[in-house]
Biopython code that builds the backbone (N, CA, C, O; Angstrom):
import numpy as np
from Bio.PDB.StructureBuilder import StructureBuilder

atoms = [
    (1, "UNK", "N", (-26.125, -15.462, -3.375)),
    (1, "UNK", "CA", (-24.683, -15.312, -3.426)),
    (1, "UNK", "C", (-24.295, -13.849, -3.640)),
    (1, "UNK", "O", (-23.265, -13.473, -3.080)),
    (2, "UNK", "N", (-24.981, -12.980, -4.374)),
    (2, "UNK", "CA", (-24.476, -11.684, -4.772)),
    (2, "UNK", "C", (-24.767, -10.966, -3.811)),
    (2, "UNK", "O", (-24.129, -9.955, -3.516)),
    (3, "UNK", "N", (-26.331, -11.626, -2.844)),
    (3, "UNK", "CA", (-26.784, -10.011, -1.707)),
    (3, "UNK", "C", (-25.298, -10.666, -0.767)),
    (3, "UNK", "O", (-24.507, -9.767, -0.484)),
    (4, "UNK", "N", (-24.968, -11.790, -0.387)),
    (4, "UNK", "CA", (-24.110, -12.113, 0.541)),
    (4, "UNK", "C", (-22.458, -11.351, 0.788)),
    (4, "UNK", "O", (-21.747, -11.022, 1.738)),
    (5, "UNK", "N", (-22.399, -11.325, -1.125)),
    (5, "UNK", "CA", (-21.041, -10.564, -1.494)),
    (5, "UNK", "C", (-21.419, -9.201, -1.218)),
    (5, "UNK", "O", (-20.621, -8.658, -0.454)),
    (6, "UNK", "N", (-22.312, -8.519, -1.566)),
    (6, "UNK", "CA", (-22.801, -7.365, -1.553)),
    (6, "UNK", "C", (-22.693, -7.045, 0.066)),
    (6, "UNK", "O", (-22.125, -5.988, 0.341)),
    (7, "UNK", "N", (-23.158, -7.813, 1.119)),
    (7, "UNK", "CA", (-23.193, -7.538, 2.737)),
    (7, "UNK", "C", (-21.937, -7.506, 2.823)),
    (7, "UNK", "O", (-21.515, -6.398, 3.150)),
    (8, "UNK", "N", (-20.899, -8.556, 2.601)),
    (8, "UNK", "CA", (-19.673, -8.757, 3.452)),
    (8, "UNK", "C", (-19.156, -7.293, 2.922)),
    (8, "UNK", "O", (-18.811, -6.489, 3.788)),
    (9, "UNK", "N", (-19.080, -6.879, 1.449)),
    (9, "UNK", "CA", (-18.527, -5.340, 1.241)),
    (9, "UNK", "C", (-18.880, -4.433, 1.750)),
    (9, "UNK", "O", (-18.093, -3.545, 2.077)),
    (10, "UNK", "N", (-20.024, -4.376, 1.952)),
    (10, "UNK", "CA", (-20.465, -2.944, 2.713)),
    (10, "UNK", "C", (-20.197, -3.283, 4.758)),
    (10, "UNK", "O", (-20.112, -2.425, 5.636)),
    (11, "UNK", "N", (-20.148, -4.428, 4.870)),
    (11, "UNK", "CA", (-19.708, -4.872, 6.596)),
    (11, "UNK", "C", (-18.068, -4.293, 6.367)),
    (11, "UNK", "O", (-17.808, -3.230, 6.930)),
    (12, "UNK", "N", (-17.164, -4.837, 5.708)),
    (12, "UNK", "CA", (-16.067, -4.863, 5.548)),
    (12, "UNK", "C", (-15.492, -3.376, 5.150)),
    (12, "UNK", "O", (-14.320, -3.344, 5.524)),
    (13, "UNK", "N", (-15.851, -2.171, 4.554)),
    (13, "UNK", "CA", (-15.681, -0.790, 4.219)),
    (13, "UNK", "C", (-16.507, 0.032, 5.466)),
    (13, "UNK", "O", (-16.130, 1.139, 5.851)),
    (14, "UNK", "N", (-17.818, -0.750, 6.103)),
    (14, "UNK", "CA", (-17.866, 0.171, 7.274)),
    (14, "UNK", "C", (-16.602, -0.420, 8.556)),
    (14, "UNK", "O", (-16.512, 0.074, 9.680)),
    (15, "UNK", "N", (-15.984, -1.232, 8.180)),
    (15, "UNK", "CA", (-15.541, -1.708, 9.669)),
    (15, "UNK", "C", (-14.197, -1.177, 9.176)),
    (15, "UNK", "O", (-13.392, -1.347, 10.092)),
    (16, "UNK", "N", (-13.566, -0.565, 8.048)),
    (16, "UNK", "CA", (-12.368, -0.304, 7.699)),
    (16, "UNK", "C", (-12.417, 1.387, 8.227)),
    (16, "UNK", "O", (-11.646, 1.885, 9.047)),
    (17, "UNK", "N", (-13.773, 2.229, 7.366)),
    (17, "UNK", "CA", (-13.782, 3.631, 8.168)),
    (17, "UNK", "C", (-13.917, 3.864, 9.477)),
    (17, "UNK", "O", (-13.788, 5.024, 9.867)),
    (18, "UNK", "N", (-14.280, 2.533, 10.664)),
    (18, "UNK", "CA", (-14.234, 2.612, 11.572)),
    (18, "UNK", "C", (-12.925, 2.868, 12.529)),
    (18, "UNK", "O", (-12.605, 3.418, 13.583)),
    (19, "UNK", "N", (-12.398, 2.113, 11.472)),
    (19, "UNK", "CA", (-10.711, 1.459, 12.436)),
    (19, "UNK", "C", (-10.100, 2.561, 11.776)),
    (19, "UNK", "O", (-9.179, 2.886, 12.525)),
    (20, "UNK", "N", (-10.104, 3.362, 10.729)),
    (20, "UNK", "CA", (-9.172, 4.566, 10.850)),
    (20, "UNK", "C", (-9.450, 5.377, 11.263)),
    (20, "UNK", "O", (-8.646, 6.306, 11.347)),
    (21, "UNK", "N", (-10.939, 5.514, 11.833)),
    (21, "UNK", "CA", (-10.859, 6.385, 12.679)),
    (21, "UNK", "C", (-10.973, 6.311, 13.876)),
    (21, "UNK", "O", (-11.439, 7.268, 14.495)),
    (22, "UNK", "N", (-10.542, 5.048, 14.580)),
    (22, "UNK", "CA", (-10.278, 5.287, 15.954)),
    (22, "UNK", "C", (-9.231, 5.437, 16.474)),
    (22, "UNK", "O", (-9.152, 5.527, 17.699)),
    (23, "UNK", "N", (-8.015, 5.509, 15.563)),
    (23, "UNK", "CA", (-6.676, 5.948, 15.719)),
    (23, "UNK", "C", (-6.300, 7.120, 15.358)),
    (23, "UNK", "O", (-5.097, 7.370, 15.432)),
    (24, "UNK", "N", (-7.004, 7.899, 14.989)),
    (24, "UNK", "CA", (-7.185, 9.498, 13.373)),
    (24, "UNK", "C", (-6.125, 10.086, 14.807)),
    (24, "UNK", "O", (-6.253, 10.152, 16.030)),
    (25, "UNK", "N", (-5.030, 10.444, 13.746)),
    (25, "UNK", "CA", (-4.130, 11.471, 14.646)),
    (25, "UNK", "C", (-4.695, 12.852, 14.736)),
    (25, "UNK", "O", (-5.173, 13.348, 13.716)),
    (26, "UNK", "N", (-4.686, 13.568, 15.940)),
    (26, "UNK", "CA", (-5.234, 15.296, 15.544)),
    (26, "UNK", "C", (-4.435, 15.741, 15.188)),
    (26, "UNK", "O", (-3.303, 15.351, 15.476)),
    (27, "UNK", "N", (-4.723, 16.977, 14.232)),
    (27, "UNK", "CA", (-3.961, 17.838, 13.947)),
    (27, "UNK", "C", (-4.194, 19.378, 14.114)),
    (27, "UNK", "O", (-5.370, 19.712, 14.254)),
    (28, "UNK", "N", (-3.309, 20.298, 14.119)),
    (28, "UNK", "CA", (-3.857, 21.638, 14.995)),
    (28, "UNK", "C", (-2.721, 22.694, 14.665)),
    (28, "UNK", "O", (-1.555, 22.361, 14.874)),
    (29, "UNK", "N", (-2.993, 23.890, 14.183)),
    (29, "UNK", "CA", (-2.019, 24.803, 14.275)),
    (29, "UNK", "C", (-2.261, 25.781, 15.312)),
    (29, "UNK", "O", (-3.223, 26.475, 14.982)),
    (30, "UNK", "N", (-1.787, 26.114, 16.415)),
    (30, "UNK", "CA", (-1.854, 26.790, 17.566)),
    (30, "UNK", "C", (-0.462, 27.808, 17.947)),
    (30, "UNK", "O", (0.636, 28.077, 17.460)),
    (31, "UNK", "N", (-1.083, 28.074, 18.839)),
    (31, "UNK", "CA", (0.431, 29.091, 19.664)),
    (31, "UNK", "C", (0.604, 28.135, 21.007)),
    (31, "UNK", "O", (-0.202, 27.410, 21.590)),
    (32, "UNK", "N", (2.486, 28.548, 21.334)),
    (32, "UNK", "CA", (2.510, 28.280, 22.394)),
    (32, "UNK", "C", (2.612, 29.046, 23.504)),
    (32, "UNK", "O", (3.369, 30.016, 23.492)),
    (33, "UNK", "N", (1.944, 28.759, 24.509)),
    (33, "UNK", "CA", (1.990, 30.203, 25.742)),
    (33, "UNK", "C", (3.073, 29.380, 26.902)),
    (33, "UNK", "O", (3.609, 30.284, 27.543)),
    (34, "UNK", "N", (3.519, 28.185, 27.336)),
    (34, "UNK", "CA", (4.459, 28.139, 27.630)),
    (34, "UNK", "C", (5.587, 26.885, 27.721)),
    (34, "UNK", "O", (5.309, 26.045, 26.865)),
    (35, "UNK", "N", (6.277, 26.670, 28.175)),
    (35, "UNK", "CA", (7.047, 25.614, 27.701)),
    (35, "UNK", "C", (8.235, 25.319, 29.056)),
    (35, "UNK", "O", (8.896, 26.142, 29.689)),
    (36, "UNK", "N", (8.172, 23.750, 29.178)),
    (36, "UNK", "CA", (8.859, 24.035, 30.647)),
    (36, "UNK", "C", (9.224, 21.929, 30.233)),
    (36, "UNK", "O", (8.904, 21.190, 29.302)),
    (37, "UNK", "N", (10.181, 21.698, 31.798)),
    (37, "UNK", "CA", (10.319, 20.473, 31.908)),
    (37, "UNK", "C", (10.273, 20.480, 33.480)),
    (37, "UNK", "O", (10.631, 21.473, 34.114)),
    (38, "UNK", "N", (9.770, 19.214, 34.145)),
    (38, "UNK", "CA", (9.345, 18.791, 35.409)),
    (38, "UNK", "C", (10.160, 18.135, 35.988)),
    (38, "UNK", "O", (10.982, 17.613, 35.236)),
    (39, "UNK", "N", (10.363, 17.803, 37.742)),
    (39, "UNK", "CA", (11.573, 16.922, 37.848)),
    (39, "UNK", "C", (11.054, 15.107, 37.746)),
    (39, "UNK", "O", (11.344, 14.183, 38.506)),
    (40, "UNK", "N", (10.513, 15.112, 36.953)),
    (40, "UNK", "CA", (10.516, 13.543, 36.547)),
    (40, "UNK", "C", (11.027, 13.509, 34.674)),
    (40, "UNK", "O", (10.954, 12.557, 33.898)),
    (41, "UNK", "N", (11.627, 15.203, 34.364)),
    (41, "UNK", "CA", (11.983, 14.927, 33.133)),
    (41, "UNK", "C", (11.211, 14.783, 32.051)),
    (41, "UNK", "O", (11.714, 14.180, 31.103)),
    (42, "UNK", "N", (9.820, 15.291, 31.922)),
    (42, "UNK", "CA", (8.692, 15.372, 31.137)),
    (42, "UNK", "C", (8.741, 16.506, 30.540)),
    (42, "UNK", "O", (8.395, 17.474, 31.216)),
    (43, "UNK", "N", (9.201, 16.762, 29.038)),
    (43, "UNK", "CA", (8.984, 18.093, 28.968)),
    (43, "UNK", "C", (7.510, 18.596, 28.806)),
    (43, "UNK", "O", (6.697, 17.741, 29.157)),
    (44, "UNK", "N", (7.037, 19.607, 28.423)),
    (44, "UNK", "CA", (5.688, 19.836, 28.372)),
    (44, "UNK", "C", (5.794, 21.594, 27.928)),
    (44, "UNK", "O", (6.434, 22.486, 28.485)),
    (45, "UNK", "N", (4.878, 21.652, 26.688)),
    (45, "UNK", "CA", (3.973, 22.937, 26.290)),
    (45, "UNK", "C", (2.633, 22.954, 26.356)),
    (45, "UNK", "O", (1.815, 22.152, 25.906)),
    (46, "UNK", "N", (2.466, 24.124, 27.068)),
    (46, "UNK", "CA", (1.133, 24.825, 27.041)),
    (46, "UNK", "C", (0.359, 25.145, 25.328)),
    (46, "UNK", "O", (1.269, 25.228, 24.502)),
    (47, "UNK", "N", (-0.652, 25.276, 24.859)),
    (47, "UNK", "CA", (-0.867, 25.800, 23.770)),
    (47, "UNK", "C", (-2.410, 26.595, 24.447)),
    (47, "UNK", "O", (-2.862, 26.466, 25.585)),
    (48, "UNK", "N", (-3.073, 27.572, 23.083)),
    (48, "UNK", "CA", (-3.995, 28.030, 23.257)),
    (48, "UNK", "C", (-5.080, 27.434, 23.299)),
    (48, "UNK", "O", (-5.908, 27.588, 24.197)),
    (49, "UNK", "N", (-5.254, 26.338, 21.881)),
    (49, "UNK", "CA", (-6.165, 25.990, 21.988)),
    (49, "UNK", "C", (-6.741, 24.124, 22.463)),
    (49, "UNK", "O", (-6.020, 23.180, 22.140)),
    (50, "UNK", "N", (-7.497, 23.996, 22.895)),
    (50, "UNK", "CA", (-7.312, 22.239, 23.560)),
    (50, "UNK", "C", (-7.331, 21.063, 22.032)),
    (50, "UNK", "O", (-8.021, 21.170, 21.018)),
    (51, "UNK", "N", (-6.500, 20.199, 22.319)),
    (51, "UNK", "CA", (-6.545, 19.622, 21.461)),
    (51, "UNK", "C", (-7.378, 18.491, 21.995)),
    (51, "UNK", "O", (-7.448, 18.153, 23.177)),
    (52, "UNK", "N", (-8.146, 17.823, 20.733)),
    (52, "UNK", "CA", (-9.375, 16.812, 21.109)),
    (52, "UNK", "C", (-8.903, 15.828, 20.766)),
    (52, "UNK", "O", (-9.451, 15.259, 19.822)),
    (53, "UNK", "N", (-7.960, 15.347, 21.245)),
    (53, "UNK", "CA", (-7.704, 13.551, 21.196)),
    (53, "UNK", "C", (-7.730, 12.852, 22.191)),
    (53, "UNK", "O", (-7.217, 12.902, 23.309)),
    (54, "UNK", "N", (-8.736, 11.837, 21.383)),
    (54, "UNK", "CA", (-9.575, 11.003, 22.096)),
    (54, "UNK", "C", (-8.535, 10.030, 23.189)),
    (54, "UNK", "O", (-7.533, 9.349, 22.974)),
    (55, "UNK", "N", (-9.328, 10.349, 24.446)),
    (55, "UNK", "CA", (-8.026, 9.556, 25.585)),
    (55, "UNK", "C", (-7.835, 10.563, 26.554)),
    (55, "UNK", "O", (-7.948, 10.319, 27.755)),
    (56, "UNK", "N", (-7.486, 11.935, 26.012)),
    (56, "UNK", "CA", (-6.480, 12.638, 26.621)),
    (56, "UNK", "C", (-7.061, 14.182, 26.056)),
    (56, "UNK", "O", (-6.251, 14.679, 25.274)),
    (57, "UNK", "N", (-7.929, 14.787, 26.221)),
    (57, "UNK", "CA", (-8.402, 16.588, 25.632)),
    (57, "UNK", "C", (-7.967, 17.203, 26.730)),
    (57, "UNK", "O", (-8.331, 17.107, 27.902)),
    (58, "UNK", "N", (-6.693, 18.200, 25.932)),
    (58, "UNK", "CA", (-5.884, 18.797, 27.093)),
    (58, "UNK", "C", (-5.250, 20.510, 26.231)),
    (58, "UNK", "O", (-5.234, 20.923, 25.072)),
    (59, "UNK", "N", (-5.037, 20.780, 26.890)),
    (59, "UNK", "CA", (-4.339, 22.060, 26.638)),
    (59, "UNK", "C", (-2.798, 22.054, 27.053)),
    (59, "UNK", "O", (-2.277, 23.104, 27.430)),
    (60, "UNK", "N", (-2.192, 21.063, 26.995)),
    (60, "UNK", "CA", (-1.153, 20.561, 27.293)),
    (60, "UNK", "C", (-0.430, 19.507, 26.365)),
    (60, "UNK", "O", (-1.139, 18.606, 25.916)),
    (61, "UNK", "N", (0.961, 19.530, 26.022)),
    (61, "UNK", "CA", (1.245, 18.224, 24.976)),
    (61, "UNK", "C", (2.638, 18.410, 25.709)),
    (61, "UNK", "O", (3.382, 19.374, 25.892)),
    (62, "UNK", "N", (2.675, 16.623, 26.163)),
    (62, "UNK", "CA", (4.260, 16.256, 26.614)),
    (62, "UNK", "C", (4.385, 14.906, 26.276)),
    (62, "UNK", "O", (3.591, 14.022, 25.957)),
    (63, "UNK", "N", (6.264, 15.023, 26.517)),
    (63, "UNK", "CA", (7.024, 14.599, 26.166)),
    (63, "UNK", "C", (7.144, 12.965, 26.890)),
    (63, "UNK", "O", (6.451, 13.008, 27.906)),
    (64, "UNK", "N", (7.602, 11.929, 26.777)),
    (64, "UNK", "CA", (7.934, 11.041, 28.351)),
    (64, "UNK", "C", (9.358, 11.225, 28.123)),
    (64, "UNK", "O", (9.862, 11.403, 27.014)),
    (65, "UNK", "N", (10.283, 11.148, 29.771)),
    (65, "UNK", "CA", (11.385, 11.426, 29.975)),
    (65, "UNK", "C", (12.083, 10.004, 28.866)),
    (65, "UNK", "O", (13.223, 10.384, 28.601)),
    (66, "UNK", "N", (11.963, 9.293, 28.510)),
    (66, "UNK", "CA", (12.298, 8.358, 27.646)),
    (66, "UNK", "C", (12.476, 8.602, 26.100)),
    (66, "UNK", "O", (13.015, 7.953, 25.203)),
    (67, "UNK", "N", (11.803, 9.808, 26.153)),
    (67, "UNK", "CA", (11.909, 10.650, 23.975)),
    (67, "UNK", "C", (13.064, 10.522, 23.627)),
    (67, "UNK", "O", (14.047, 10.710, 24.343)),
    (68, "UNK", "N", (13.057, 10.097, 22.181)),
    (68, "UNK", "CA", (14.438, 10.334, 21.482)),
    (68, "UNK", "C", (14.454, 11.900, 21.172)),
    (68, "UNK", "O", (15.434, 12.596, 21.436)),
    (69, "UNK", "N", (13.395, 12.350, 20.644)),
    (69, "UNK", "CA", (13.216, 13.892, 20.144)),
    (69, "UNK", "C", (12.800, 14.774, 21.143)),
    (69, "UNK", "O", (12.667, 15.950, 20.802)),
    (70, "UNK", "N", (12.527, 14.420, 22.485)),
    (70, "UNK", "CA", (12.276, 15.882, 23.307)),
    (70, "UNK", "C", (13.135, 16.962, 23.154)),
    (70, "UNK", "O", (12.674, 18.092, 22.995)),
    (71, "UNK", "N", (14.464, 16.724, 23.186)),
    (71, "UNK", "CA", (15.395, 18.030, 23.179)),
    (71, "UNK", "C", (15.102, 18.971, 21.893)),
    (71, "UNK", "O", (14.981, 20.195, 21.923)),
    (72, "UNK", "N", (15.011, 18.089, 20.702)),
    (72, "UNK", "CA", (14.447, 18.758, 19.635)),
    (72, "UNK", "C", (13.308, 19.650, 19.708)),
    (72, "UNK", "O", (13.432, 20.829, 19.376)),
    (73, "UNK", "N", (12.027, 19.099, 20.184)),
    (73, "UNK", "CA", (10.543, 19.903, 20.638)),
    (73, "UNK", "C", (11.024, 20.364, 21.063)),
    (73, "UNK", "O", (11.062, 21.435, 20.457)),
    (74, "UNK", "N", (11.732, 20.428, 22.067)),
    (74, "UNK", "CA", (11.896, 21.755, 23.544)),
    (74, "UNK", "C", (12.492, 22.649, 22.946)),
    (74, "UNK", "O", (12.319, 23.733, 23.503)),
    (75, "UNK", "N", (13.378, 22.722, 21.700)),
    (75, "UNK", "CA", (14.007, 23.811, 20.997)),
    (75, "UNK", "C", (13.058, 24.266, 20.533)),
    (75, "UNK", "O", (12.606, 25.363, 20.862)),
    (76, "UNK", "N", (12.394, 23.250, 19.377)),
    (76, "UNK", "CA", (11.361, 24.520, 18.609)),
    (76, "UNK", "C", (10.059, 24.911, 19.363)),
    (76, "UNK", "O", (9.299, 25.736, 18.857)),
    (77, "UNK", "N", (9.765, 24.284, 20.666)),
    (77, "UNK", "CA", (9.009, 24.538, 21.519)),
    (77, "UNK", "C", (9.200, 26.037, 21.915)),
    (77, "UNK", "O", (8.258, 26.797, 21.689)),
    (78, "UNK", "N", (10.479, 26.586, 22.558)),
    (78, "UNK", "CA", (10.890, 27.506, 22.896)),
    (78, "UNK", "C", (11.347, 28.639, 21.680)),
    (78, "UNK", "O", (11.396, 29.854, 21.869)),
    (79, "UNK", "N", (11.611, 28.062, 20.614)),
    (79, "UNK", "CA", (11.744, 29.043, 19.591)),
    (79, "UNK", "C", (10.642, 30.129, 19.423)),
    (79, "UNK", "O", (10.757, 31.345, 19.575)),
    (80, "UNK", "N", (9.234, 29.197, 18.972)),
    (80, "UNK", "CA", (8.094, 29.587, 18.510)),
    (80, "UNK", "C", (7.382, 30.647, 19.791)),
    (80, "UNK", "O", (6.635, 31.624, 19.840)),
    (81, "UNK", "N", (8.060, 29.852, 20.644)),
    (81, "UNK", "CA", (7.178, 30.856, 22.185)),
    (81, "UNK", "C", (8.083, 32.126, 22.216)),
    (81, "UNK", "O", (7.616, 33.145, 22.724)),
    (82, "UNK", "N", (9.484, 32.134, 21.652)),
    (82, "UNK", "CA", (10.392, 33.194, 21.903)),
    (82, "UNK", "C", (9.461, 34.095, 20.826)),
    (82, "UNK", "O", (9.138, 35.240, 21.144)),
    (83, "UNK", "N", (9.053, 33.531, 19.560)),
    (83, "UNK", "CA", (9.164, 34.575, 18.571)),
    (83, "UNK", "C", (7.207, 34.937, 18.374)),
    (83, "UNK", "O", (6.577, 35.648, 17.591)),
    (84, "UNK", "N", (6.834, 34.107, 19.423)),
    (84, "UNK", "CA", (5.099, 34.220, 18.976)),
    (84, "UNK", "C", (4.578, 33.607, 17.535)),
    (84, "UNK", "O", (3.577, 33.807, 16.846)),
    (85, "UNK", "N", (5.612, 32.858, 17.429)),
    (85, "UNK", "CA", (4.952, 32.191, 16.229)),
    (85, "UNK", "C", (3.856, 31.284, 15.910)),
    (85, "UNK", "O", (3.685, 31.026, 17.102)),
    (86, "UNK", "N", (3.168, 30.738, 15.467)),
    (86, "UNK", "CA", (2.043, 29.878, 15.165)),
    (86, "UNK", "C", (3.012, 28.512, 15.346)),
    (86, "UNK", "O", (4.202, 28.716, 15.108)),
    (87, "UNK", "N", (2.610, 27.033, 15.772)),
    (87, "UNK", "CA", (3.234, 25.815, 15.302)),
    (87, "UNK", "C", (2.257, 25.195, 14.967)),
    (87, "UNK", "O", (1.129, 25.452, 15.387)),
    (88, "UNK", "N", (2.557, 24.181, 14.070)),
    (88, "UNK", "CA", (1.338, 23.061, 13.662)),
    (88, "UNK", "C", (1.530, 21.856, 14.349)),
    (88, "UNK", "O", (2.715, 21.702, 14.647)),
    (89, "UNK", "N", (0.981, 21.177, 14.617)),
    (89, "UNK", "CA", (1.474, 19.966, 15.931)),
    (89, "UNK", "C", (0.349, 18.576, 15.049)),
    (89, "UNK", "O", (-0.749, 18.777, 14.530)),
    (90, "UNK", "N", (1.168, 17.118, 15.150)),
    (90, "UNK", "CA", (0.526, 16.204, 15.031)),
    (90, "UNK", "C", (0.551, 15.055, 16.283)),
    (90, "UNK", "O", (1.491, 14.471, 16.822)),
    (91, "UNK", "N", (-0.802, 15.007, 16.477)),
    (91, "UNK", "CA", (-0.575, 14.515, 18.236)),
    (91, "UNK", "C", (-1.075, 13.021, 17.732)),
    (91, "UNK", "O", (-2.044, 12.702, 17.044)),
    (92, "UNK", "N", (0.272, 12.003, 18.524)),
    (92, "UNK", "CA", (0.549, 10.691, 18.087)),
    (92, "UNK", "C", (-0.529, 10.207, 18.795)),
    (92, "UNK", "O", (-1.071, 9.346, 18.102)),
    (93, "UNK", "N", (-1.106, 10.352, 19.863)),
    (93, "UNK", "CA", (-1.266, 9.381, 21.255)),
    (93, "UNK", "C", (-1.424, 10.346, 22.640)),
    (93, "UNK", "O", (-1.298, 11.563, 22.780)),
    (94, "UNK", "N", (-1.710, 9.420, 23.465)),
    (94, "UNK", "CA", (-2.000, 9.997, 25.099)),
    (94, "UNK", "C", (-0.300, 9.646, 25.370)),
    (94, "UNK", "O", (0.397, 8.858, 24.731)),
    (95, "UNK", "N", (0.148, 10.621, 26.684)),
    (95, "UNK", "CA", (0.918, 10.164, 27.362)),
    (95, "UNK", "C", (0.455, 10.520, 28.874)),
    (95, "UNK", "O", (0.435, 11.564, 29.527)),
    (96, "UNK", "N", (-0.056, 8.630, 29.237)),
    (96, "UNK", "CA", (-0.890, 9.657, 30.678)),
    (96, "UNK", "C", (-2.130, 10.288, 30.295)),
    (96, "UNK", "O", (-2.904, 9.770, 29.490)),
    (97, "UNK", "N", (-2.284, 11.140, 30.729)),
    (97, "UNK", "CA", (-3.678, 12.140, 30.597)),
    (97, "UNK", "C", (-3.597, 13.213, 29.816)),
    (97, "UNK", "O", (-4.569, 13.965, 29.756)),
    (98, "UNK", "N", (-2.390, 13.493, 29.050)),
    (98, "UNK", "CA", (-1.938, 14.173, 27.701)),
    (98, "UNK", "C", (-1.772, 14.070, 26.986)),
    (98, "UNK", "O", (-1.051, 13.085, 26.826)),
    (99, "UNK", "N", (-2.112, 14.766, 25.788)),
    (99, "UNK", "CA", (-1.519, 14.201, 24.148)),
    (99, "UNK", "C", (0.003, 14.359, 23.741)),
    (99, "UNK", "O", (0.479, 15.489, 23.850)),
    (100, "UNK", "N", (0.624, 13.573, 23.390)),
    (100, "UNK", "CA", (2.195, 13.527, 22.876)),
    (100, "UNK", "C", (2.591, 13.645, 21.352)),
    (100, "UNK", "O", (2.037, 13.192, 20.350)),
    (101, "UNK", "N", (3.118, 13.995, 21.425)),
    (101, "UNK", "CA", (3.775, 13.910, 19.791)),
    (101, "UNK", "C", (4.860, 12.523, 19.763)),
    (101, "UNK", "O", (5.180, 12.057, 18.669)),
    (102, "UNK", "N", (5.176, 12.161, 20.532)),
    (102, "UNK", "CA", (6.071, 10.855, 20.523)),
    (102, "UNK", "C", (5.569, 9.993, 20.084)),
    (102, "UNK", "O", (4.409, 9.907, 20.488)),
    (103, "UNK", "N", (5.866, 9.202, 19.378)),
    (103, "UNK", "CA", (5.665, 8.229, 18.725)),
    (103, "UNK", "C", (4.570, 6.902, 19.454)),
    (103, "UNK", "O", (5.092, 6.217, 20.334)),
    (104, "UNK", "N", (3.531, 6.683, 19.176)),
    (104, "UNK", "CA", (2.583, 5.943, 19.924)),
    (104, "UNK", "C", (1.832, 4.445, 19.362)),
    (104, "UNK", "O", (0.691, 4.361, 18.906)),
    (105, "UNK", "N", (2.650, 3.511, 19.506)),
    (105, "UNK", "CA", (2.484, 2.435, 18.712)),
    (105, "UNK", "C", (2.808, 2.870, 17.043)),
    (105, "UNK", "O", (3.955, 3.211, 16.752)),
    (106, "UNK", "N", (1.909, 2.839, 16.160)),
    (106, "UNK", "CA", (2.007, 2.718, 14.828)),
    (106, "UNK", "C", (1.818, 4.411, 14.305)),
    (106, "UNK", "O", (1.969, 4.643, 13.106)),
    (107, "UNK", "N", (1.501, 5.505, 15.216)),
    (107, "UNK", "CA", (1.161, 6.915, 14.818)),
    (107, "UNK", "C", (2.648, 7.660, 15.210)),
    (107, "UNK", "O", (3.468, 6.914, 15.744)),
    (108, "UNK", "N", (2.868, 8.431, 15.085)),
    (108, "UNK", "CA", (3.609, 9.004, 14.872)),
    (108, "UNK", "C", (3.021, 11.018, 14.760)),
    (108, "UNK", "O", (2.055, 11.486, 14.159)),
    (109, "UNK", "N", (4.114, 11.752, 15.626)),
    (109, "UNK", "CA", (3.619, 13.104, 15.726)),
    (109, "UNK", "C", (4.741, 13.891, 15.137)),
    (109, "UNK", "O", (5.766, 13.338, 14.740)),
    (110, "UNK", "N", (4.535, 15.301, 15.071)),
    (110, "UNK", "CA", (5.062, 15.853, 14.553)),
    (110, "UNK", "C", (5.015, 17.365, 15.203)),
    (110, "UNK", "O", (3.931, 17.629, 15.723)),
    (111, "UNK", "N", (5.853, 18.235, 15.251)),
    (111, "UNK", "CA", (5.830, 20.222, 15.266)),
    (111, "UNK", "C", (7.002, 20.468, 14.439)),
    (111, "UNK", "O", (8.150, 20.041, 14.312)),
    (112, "UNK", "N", (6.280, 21.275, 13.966)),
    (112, "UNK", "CA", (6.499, 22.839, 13.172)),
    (112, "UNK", "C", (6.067, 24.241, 13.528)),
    (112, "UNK", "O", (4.980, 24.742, 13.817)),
    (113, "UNK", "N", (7.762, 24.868, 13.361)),
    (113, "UNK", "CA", (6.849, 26.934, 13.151)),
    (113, "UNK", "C", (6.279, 26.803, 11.843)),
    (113, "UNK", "O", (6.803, 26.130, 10.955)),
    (114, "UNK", "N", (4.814, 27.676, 11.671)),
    (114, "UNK", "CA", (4.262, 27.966, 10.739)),
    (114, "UNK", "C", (4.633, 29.587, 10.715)),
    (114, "UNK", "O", (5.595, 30.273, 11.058)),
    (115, "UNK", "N", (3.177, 29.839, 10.048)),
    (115, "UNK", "CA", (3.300, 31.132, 9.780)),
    (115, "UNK", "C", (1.578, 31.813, 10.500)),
    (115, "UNK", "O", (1.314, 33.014, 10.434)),
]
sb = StructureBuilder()
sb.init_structure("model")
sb.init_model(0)
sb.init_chain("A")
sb.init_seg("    ")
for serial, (resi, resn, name, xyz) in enumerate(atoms, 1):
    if name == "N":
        sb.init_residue(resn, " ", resi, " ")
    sb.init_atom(name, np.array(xyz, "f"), 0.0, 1.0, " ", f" {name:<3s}", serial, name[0])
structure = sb.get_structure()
């Protein structure tokens, strides 16, 4: 009875570090080199360095024409590129063959100017 309790805990804590990390949002403080929108309404920034989320490793993070917050990104998108600033970015999800900050099932993304 105890090795049995003893298995199901150690089955049950490896299968829990598993499952958070197959959703693990990236996170990344980078520059942006450029910043634009497409005519299907996608906005999209360039950054320096590739971000590694799993799905989608891109040097690219967009928007879908459907965002509540694109207009927002595209401001501080363009701020940070106006002023060369650093941003910190939390990438929710793929959109397509890119990583998004939009909201992606249960994750959720994020940008900021840093320093």
């Amino acid at each position: 009875m105890i090795r049995t309790t003893l298995l199901a805990k150690i089955v049950l804590s490896l299968a829990l570090v598993w499952c958070s990390n197959v959703n693990a949002a990236v996170q990344i403080v980078t520059k942006i080199t450029a910043v634009g929108i497409n005519s299907n309404n996608v906005v999209f920034f360039n950054v320096t360095d590739t971000i590694e989320q799993t799905g989608c490793q891109s040097k690219q993070v967009v928007l879908p024409p459907d965002s509540a917050i694109k207009d927002r990104v595209l401001s501080i998108a363009l701020a940070a590129k106006a002023s060369s600033a650093k941003v910190a970015l939390r990438i929710a999800g793929c959109y397509g063959s890119a990583p998004t900050i939009d909201s992606v099932g249960v994750e959720t993304g994020w940008i900021y100017i840093t320093d």
